[in-house]
Backbone as numpy.savetxt, mean C-alpha at the origin, in Angstrom:
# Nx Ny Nz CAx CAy CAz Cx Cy Cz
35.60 -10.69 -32.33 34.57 -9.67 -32.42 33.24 -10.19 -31.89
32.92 -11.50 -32.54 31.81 -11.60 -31.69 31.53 -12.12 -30.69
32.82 -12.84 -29.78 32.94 -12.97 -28.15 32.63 -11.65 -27.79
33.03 -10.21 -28.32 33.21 -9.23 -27.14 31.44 -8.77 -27.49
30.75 -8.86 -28.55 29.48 -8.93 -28.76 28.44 -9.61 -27.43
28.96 -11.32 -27.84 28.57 -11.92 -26.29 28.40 -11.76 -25.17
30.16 -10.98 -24.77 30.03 -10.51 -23.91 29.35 -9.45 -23.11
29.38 -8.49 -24.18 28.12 -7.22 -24.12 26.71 -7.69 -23.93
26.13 -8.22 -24.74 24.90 -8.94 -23.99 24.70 -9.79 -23.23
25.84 -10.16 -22.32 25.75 -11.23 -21.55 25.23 -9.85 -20.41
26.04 -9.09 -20.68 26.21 -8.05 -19.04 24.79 -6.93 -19.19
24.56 -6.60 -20.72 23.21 -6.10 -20.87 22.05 -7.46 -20.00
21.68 -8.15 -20.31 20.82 -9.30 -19.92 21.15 -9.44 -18.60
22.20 -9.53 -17.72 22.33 -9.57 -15.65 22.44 -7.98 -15.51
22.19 -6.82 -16.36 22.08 -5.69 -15.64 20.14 -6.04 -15.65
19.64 -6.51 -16.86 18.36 -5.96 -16.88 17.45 -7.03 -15.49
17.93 -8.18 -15.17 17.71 -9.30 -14.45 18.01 -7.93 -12.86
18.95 -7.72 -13.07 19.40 -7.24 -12.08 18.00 -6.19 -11.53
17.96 -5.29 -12.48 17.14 -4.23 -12.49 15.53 -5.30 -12.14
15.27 -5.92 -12.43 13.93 -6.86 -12.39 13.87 -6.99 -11.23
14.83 -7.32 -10.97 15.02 -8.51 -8.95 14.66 -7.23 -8.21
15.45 -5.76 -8.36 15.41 -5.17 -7.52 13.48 -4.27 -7.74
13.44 -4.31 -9.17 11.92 -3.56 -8.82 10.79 -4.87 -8.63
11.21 -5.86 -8.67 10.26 -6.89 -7.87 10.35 -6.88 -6.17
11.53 -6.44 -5.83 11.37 -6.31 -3.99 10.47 -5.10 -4.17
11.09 -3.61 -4.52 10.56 -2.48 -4.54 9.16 -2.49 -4.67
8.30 -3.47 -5.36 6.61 -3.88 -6.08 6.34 -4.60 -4.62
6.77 -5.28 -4.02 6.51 -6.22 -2.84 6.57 -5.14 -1.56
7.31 -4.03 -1.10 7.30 -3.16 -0.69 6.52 -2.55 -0.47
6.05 -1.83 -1.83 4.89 -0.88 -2.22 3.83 -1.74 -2.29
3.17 -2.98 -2.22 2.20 -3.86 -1.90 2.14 -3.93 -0.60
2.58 -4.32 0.00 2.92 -3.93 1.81 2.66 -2.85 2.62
3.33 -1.51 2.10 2.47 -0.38 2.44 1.32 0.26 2.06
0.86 -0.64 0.87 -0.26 0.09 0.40 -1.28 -1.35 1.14
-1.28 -1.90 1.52 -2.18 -2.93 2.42 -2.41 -2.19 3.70
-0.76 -1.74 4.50 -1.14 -0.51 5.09 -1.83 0.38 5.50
-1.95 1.10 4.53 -2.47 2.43 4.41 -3.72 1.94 3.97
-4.27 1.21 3.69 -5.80 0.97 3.07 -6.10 0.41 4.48
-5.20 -0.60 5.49 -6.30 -1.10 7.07 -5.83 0.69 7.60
-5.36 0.98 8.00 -5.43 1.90 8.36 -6.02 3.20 8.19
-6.75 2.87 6.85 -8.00 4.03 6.17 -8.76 2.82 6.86
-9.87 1.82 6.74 -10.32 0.97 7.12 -10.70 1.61 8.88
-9.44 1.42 9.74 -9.79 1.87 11.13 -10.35 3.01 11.42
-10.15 3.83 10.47 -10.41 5.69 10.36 -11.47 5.52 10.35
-11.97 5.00 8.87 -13.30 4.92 8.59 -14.59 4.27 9.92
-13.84 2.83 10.77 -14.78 2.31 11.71 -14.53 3.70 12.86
-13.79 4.32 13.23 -13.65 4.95 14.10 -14.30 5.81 14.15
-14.53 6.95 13.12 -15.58 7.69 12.75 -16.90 7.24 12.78
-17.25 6.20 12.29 -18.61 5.33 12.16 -19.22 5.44 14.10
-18.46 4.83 14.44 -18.37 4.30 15.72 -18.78 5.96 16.79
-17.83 6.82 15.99 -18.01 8.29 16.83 -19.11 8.93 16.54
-19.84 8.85 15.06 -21.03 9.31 14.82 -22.18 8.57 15.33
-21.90 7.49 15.59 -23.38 6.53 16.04 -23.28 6.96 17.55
-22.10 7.56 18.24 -22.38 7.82 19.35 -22.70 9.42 19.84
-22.43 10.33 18.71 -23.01 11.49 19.12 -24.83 11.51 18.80
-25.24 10.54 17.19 -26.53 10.84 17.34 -27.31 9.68 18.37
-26.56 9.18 19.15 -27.38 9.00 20.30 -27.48 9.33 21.58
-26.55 10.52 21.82 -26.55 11.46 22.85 -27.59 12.54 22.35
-27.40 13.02 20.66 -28.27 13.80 20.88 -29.93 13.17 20.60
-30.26 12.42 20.42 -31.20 11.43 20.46 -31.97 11.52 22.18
-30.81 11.43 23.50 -30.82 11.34 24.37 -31.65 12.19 24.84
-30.81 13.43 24.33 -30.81 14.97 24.43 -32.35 15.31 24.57
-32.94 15.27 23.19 -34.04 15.18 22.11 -35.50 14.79 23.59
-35.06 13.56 23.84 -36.18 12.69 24.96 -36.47 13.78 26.50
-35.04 13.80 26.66 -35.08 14.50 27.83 -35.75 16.30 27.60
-36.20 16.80 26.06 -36.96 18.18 26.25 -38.23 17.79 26.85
């Protein structure tokens, strides 16, 4: 009786290991794309920056030339 006890928590304890391993890749994953998605908000953000500093100095341009 209490080998088959053992045995039951032997296989409870490598399912929960099991379950660990796999949401530790899954966490490493989702760290990866979310590094991602934050440079890639990052480029948005300089890109925009970059597009507004160049319209108010066309219209800046604009402005000189009335």
């Amino acid at each position: 009786m209490a080998d088959k006890q053992l045995q039951t928590l032997e296989q409870k304890i490598d399912q929960l290991i099991g379950l660990c391993n796999e949401l530790n890749r899954e966490n490493q994953l989702l760290k990866a794309e979310n590094a991602g998605w934050q440079q890639e908000r990052q480029d948005l953000i300089d890109k925009n920056e970059l597009a507004r500093s160049k319209v108010e100095a066309m219209i800046n341009r604009l402005r000189t030339m009335e």
